[in-house]
PyMOL Python script that loads the backbone (N, CA, C, O; Angstrom):
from pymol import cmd

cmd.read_pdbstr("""\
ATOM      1  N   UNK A   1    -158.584 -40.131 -43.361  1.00  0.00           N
ATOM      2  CA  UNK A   1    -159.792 -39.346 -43.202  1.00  0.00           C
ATOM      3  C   UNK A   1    -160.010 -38.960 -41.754  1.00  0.00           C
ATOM      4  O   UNK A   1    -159.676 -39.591 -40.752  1.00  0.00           O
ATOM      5  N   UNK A   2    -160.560 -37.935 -41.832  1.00  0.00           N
ATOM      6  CA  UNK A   2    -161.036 -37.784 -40.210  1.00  0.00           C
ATOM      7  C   UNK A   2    -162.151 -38.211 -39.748  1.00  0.00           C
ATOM      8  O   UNK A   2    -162.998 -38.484 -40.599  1.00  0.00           O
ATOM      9  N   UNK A   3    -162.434 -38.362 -38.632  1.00  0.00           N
ATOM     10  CA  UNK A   3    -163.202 -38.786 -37.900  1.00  0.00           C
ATOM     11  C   UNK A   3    -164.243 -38.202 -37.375  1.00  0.00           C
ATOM     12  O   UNK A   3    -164.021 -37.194 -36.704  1.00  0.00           O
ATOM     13  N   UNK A   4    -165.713 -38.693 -37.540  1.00  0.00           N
ATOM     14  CA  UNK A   4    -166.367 -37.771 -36.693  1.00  0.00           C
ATOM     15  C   UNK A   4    -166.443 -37.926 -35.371  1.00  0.00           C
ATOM     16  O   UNK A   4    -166.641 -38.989 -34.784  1.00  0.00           O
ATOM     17  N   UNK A   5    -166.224 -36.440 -34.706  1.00  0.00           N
ATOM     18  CA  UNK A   5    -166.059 -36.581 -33.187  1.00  0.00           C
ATOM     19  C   UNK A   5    -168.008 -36.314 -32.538  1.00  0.00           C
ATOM     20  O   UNK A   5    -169.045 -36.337 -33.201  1.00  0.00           O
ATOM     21  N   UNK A   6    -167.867 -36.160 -31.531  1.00  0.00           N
ATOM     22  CA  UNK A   6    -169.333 -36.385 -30.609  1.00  0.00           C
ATOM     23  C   UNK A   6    -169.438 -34.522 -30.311  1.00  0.00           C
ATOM     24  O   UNK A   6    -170.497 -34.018 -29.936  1.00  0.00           O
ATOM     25  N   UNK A   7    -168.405 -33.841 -30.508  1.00  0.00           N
ATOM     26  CA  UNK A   7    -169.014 -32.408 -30.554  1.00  0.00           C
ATOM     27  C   UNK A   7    -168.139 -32.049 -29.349  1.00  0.00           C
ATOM     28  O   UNK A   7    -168.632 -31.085 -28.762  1.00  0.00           O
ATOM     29  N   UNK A   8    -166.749 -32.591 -28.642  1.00  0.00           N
ATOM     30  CA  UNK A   8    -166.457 -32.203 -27.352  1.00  0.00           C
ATOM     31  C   UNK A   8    -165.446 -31.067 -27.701  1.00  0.00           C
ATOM     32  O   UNK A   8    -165.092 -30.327 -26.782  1.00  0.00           O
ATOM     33  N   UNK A   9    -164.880 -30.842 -29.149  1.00  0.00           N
ATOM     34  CA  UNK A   9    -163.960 -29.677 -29.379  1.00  0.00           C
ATOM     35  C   UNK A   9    -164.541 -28.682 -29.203  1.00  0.00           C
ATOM     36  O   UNK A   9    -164.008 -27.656 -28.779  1.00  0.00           O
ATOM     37  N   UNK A  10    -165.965 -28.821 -29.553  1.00  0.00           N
ATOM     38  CA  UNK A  10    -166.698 -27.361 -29.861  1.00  0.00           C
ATOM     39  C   UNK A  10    -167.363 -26.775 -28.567  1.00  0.00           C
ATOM     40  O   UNK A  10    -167.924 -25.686 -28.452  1.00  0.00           O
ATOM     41  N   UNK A  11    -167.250 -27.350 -28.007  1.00  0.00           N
ATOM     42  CA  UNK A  11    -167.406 -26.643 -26.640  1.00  0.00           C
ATOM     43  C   UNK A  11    -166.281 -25.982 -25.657  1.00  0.00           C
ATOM     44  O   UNK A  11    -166.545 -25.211 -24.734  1.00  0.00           O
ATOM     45  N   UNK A  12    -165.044 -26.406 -26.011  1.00  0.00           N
ATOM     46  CA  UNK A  12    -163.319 -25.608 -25.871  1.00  0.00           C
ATOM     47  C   UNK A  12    -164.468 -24.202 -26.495  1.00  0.00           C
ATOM     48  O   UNK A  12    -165.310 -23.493 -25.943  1.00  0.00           O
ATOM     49  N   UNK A  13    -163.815 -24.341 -28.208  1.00  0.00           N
ATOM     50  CA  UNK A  13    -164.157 -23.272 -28.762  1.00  0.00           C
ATOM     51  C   UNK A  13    -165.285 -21.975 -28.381  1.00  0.00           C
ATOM     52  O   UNK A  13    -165.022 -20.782 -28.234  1.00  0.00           O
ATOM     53  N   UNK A  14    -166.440 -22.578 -28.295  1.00  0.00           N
ATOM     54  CA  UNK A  14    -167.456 -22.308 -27.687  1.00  0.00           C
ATOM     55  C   UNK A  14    -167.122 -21.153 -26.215  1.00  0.00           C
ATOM     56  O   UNK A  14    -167.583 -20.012 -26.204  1.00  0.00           O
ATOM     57  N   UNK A  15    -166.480 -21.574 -25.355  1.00  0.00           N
ATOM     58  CA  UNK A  15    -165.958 -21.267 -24.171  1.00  0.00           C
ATOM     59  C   UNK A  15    -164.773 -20.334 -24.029  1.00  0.00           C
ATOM     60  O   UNK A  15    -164.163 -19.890 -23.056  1.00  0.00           O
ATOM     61  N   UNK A  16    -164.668 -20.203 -25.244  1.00  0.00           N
ATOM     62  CA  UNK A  16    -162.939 -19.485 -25.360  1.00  0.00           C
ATOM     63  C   UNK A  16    -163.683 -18.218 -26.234  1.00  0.00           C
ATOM     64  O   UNK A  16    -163.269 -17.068 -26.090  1.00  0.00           O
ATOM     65  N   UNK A  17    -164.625 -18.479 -26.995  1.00  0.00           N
ATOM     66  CA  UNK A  17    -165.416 -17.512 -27.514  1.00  0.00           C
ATOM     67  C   UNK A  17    -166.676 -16.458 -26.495  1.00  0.00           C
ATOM     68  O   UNK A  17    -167.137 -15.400 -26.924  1.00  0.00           O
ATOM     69  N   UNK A  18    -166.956 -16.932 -25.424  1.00  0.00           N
ATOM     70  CA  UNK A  18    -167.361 -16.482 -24.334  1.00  0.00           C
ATOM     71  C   UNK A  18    -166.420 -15.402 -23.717  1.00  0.00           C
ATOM     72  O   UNK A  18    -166.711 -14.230 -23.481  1.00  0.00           O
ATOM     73  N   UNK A  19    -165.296 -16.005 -23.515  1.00  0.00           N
ATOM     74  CA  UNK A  19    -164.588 -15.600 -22.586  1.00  0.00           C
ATOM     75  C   UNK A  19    -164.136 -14.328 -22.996  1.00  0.00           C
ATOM     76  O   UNK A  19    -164.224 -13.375 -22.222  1.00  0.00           O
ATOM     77  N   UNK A  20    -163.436 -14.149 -24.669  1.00  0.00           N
ATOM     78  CA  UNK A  20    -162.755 -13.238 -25.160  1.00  0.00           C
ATOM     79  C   UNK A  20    -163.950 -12.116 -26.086  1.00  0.00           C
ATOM     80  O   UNK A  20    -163.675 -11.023 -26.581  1.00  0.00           O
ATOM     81  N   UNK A  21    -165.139 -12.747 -26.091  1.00  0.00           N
ATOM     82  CA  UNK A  21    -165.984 -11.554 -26.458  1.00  0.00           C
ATOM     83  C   UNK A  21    -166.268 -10.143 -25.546  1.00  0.00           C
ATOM     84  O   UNK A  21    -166.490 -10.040 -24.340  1.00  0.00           O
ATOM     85  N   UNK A  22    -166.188  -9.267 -26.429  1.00  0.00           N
ATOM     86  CA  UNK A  22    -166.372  -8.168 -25.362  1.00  0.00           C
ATOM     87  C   UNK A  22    -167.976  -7.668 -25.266  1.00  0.00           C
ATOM     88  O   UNK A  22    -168.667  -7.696 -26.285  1.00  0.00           O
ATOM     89  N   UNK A  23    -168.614  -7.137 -23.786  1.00  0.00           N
ATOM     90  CA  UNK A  23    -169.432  -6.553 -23.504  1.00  0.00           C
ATOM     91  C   UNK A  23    -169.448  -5.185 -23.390  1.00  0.00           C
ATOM     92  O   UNK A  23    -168.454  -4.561 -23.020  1.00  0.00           O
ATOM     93  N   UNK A  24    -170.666  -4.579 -23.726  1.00  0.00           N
ATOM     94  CA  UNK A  24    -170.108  -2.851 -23.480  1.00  0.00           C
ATOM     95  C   UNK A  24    -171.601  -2.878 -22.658  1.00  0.00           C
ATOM     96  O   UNK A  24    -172.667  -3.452 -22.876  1.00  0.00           O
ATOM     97  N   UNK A  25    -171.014  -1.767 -21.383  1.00  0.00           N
ATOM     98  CA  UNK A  25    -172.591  -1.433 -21.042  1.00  0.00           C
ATOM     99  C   UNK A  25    -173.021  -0.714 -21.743  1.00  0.00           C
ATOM    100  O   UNK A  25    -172.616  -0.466 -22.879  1.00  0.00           O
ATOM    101  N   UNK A  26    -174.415   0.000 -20.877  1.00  0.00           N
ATOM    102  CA  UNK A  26    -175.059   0.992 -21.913  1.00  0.00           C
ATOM    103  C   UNK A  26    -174.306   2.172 -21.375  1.00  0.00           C
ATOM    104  O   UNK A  26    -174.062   3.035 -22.219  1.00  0.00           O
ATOM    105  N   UNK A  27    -173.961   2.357 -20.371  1.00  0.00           N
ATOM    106  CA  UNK A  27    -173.198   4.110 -19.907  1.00  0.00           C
ATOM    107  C   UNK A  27    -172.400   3.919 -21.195  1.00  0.00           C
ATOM    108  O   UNK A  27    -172.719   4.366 -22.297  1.00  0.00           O
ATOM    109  N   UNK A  28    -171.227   3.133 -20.880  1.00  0.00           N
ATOM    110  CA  UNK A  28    -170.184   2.968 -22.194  1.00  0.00           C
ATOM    111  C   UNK A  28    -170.269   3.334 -23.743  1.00  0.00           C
ATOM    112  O   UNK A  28    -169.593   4.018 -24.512  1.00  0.00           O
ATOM    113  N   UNK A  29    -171.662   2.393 -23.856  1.00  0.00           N
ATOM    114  CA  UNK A  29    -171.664   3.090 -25.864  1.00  0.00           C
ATOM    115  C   UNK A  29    -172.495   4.236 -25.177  1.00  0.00           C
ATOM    116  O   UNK A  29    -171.875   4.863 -26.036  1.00  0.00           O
ATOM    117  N   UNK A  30    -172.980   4.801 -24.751  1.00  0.00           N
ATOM    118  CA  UNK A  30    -173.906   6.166 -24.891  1.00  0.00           C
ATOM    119  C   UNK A  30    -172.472   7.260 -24.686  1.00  0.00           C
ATOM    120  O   UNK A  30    -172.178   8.157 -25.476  1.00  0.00           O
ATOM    121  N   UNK A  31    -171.856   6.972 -23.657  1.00  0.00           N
ATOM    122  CA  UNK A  31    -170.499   7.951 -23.492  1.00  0.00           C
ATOM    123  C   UNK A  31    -169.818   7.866 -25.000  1.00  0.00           C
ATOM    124  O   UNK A  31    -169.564   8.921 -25.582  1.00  0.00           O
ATOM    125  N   UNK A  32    -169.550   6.682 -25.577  1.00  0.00           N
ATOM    126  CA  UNK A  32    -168.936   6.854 -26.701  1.00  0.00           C
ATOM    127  C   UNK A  32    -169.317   7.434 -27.812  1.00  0.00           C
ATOM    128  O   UNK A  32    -168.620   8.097 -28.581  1.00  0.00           O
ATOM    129  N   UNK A  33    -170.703   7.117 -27.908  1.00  0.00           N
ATOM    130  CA  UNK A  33    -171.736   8.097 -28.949  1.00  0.00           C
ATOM    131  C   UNK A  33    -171.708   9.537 -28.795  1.00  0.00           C
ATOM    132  O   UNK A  33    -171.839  10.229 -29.804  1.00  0.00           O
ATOM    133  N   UNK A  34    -171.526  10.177 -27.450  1.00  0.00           N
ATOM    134  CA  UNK A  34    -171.762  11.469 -26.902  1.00  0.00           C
ATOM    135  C   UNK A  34    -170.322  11.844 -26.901  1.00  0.00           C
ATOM    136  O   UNK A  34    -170.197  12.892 -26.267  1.00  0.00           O
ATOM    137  N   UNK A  35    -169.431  11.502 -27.258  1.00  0.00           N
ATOM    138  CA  UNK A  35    -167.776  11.453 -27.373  1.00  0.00           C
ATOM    139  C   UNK A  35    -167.755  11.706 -29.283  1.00  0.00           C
ATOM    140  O   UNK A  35    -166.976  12.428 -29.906  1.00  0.00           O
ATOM    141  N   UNK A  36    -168.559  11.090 -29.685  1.00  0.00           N
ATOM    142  CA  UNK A  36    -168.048  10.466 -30.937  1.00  0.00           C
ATOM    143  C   UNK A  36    -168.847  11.853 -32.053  1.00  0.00           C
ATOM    144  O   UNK A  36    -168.462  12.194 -33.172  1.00  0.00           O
ATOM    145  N   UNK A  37    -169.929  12.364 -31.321  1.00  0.00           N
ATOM    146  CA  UNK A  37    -170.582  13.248 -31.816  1.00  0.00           C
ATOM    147  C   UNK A  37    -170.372  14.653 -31.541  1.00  0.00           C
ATOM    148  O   UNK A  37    -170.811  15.462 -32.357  1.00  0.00           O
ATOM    149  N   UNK A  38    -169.670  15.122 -30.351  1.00  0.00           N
ATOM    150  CA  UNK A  38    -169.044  16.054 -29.914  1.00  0.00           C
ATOM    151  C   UNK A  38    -167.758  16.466 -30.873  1.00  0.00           C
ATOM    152  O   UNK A  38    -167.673  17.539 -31.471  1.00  0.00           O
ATOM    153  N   UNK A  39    -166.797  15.431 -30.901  1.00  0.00           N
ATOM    154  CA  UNK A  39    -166.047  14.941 -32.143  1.00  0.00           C
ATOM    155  C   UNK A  39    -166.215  15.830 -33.231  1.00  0.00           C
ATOM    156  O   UNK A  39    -165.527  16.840 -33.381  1.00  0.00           O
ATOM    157  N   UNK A  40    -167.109  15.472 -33.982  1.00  0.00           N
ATOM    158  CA  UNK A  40    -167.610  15.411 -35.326  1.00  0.00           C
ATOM    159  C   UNK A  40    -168.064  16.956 -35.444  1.00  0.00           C
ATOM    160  O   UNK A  40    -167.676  17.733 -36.316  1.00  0.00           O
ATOM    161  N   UNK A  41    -168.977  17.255 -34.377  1.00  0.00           N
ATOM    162  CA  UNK A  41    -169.037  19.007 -34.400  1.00  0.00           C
ATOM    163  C   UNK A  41    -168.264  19.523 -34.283  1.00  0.00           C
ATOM    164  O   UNK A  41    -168.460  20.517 -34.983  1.00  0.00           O
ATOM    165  N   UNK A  42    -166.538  19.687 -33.433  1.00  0.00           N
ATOM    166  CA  UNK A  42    -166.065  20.272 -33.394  1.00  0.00           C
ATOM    167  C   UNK A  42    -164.627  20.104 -34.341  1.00  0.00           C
ATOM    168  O   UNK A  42    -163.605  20.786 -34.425  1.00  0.00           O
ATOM    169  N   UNK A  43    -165.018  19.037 -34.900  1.00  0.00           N
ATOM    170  CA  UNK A  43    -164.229  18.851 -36.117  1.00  0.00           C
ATOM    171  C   UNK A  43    -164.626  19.691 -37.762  1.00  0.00           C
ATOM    172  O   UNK A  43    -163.926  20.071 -38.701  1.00  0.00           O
ATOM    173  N   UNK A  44    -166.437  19.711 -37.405  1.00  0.00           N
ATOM    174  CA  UNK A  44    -166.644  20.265 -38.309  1.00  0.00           C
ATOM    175  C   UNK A  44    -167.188  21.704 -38.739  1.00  0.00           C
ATOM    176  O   UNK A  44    -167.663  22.205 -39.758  1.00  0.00           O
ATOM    177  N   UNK A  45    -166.820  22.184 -37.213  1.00  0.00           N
ATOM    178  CA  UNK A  45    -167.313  23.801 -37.039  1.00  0.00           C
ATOM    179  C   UNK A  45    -166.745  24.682 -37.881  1.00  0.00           C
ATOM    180  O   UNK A  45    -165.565  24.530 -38.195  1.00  0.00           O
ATOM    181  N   UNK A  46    -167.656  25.968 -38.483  1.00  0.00           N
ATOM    182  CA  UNK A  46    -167.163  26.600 -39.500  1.00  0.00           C
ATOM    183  C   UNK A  46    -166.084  27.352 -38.625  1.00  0.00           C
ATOM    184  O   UNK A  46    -166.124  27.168 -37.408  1.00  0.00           O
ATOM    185  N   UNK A  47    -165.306  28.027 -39.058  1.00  0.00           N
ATOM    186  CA  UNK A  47    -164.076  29.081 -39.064  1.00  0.00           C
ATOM    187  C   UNK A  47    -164.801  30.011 -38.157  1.00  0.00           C
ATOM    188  O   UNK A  47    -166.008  30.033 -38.398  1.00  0.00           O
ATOM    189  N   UNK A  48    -164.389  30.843 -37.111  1.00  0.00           N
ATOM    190  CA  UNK A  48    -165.240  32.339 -36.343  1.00  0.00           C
ATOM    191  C   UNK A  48    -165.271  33.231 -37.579  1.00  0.00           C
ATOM    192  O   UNK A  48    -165.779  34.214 -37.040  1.00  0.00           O
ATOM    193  N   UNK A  49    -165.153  33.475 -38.424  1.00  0.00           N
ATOM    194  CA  UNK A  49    -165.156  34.295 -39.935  1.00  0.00           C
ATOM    195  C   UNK A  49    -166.712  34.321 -40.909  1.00  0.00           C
ATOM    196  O   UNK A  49    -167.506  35.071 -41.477  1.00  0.00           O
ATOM    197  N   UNK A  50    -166.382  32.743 -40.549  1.00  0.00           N
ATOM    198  CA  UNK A  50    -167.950  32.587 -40.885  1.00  0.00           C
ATOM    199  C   UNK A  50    -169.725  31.894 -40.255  1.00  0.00           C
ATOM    200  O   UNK A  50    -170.855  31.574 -40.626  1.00  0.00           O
ATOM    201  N   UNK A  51    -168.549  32.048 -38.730  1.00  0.00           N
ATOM    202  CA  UNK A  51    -170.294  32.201 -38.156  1.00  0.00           C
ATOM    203  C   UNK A  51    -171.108  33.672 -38.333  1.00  0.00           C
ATOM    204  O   UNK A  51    -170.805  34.864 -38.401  1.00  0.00           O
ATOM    205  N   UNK A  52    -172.375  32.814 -38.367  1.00  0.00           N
ATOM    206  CA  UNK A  52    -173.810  33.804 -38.443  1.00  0.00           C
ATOM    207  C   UNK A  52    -173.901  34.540 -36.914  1.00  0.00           C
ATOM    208  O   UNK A  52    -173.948  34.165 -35.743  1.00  0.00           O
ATOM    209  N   UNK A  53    -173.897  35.880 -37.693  1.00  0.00           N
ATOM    210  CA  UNK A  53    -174.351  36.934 -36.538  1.00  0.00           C
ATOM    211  C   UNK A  53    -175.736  37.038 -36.854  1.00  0.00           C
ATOM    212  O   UNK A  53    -176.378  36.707 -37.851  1.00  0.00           O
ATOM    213  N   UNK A  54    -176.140  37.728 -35.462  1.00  0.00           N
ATOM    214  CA  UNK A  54    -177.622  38.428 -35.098  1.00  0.00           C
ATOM    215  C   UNK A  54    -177.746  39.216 -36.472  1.00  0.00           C
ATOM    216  O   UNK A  54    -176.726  39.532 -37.085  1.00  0.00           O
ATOM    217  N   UNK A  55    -178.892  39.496 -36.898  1.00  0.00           N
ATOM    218  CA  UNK A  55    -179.230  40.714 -37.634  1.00  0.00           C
ATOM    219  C   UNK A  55    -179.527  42.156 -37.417  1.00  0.00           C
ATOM    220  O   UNK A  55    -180.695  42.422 -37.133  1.00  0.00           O
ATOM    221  N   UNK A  56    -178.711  43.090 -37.498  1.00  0.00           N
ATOM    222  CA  UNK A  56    -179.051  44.166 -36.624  1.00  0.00           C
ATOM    223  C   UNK A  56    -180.094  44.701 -37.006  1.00  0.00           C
ATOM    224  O   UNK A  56    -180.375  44.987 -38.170  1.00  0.00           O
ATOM    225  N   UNK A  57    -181.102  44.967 -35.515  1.00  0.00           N
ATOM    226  CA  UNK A  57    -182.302  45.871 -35.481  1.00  0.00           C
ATOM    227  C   UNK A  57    -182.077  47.327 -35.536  1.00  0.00           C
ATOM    228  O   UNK A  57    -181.316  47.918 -34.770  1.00  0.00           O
ATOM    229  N   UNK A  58    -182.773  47.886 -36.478  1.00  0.00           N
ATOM    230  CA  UNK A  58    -182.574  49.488 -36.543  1.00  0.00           C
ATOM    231  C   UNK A  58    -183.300  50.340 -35.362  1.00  0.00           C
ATOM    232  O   UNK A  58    -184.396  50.303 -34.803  1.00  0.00           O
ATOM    233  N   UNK A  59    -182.346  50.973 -35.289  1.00  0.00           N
ATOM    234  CA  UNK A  59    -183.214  51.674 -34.017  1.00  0.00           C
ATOM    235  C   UNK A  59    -185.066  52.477 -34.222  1.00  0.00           C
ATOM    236  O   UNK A  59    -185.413  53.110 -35.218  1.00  0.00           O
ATOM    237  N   UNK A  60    -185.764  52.257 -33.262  1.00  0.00           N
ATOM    238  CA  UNK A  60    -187.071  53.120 -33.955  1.00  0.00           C
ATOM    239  C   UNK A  60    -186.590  54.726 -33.654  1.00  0.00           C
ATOM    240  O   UNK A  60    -185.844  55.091 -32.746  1.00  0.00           O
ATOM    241  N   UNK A  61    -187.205  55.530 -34.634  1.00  0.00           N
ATOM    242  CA  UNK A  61    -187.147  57.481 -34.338  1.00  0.00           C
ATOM    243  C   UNK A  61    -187.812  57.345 -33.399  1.00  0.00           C
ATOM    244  O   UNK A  61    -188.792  56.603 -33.331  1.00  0.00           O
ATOM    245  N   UNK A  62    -187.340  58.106 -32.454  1.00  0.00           N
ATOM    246  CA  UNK A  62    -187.877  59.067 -30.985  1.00  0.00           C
ATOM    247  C   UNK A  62    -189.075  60.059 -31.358  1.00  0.00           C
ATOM    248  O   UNK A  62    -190.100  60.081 -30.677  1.00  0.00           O
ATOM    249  N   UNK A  63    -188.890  60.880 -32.481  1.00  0.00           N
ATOM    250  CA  UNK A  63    -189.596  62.218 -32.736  1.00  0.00           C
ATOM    251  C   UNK A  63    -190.806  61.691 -33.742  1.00  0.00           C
ATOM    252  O   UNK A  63    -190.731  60.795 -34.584  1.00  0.00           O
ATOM    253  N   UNK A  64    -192.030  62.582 -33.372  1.00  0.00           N
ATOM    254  CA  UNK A  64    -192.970  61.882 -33.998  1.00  0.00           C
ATOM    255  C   UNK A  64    -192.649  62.293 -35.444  1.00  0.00           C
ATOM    256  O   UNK A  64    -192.356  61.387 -36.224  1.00  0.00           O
ATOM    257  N   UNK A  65    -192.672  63.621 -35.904  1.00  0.00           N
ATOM    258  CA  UNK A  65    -191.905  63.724 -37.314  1.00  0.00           C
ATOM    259  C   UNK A  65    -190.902  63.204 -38.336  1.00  0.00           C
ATOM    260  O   UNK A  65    -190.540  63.770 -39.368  1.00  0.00           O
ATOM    261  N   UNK A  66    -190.557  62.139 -37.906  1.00  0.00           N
ATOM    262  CA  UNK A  66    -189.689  61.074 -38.312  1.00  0.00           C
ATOM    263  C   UNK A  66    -190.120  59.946 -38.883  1.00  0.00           C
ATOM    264  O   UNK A  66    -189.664  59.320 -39.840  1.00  0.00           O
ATOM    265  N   UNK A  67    -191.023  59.757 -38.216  1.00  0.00           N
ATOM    266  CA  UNK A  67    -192.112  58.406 -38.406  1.00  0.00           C
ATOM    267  C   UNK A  67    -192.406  58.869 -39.994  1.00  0.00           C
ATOM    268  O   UNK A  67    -192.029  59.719 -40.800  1.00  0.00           O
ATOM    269  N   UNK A  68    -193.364  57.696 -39.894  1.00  0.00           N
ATOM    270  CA  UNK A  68    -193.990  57.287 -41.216  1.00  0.00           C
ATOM    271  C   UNK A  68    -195.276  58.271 -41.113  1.00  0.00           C
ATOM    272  O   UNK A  68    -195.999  58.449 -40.132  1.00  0.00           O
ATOM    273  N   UNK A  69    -195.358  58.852 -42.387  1.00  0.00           N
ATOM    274  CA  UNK A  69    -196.941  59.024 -42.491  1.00  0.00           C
ATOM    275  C   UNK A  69    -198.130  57.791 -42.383  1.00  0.00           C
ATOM    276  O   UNK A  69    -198.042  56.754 -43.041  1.00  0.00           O
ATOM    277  N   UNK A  70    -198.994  58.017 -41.658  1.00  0.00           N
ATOM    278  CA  UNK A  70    -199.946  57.351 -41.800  1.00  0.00           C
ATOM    279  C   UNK A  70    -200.343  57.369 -43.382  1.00  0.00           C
ATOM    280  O   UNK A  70    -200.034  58.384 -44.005  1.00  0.00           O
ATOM    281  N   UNK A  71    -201.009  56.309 -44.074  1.00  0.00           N
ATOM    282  CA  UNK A  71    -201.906  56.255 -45.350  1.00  0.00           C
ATOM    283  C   UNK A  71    -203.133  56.624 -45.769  1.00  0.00           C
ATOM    284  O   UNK A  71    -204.065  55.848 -45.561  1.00  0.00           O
ATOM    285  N   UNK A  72    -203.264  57.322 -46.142  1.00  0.00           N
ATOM    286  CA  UNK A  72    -204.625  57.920 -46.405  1.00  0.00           C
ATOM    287  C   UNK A  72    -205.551  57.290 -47.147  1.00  0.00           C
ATOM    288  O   UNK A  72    -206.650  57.812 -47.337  1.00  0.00           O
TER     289      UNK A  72
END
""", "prot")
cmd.dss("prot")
cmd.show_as("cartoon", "prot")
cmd.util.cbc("prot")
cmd.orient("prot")
């Protein structure tokens, strides 16, 4: 059977788990988020075929005879 020990392995462990955990700053995940989302738009941009154009404005008539009648 084994033995119970007083807890001195788990502080190796403990310490080795410190050591090899990783930290991220905050520049780091925000760059990666702003990386990761840039990504994703330009992964998921439609085709130039089917982007949305402007709607063309018709030109207004110059000549007043062109216009609209007023409504009576």
């Amino acid at each position: 059977m084994r033995k119970s020990t007083s807890g001195e392995h788990r502080s190796g462990i403990d310490e080795f788990a410190e050591e090899s955990m990783l930290i991220y700053s905050t520049s780091s995940v925000q760059a990666e988020v702003k990386y990761r989302q840039d990504r994703i738009k330009r992964d998921f941009q439609r085709p130039f075929w089917f982007w949305r154009k402007p709607r063309p404005v018709a030109p207004a008539p110059h000549a007043p005879e062109l216009r609209a009648r007023p409504a009576m």
